[in-house]
N, C-alpha and C positions, 0 to 999 in steps of 0.2 A: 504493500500500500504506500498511496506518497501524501507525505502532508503540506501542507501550504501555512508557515505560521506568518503572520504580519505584525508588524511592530512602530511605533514610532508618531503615532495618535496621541491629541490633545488640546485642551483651550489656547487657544493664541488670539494677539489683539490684531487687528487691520493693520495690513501693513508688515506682519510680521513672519513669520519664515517657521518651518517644520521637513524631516525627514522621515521618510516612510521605508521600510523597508522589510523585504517578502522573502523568506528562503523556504524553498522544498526543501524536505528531506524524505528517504526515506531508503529505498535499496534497487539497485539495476533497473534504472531509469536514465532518460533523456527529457529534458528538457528543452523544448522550441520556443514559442516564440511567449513572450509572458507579457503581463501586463495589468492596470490597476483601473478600476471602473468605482464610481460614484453613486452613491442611493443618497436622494433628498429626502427627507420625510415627506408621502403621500406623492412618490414620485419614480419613475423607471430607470434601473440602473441604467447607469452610460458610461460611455468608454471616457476614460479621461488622457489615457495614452499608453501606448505598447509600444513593445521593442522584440524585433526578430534575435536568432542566434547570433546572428554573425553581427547585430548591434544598430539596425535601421529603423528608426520608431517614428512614431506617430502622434499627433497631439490633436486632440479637441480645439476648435480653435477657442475657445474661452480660456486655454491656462496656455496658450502660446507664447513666446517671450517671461514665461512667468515660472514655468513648470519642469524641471528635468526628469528624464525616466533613463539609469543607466543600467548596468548589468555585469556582475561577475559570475561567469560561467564556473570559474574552478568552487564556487563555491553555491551554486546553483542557486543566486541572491540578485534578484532587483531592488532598486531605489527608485526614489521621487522626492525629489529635491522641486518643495513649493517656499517660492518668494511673495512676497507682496500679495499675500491671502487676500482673500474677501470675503464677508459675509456670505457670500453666494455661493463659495467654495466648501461651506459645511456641509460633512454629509459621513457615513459608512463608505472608508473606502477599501473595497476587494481586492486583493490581487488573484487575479489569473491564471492560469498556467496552461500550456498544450502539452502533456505527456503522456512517453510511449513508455511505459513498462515493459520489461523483454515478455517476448513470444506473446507479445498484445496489441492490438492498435492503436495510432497516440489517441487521446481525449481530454475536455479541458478539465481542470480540477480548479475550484475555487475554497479560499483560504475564509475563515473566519468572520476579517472584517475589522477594521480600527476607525473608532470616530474619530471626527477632526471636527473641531467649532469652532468657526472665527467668529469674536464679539467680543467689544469693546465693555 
């Protein structure tokens, strides 16, 4: 089995900065392309941005300029790196994952979940 733990949620004021961070673990897996999606209260998850293996990602354009998604494969770990929060940015954020477990076909596995609330 693989897990997805997420880490790095919490109160922050406007304006101000948080790191997110998502490791698999678990045994004789691959991990593709991964990535971190957003739940508003009373609202449908969304992608906030993804990143492939080999390190090509994607951004919402709402956290563009604002928002990094990186990746250490040796340690099967993404980040997100958010600058200059906003209120708007509060929400449950998931990370992602697309994995193959050996002699199986890949599929996504989603993690947990870590609030983040920006407010002053």
């Amino acid at each position: 089995q693989v897990q997805l733990v997420e880490s790095g949620g919490g109160l922050v004021q406007p304006g101000g900065s948080l790191r997110l961070s998502c490791a698999a673990s678990g045994s004789s897996f691959t991990v593709y392309a991964m990535g971190w999606y957003r739940q508003a209260p009373g609202e449908e998850r969304d992608m906030v941005a993804t990143i492939t293996r080999d390190g090509r990602s994607n951004y919402a354009d709402s956290v563009k300029g604002r928002f990094t998604i990186s990746r250490d494969n040796t340690k099967n770990t993404i980040y997100l790196q958010m600058n200059s929060l906003k209120p708007e940015d509060t929400g449950v954020y998931y990370c992602n994952a697309e994995v193959r477990v050996v002699l199986t076909f890949p599929r996504p596995y989603w993690g947990q979940g870590t609030q983040v609330t920006v407010s002053s």
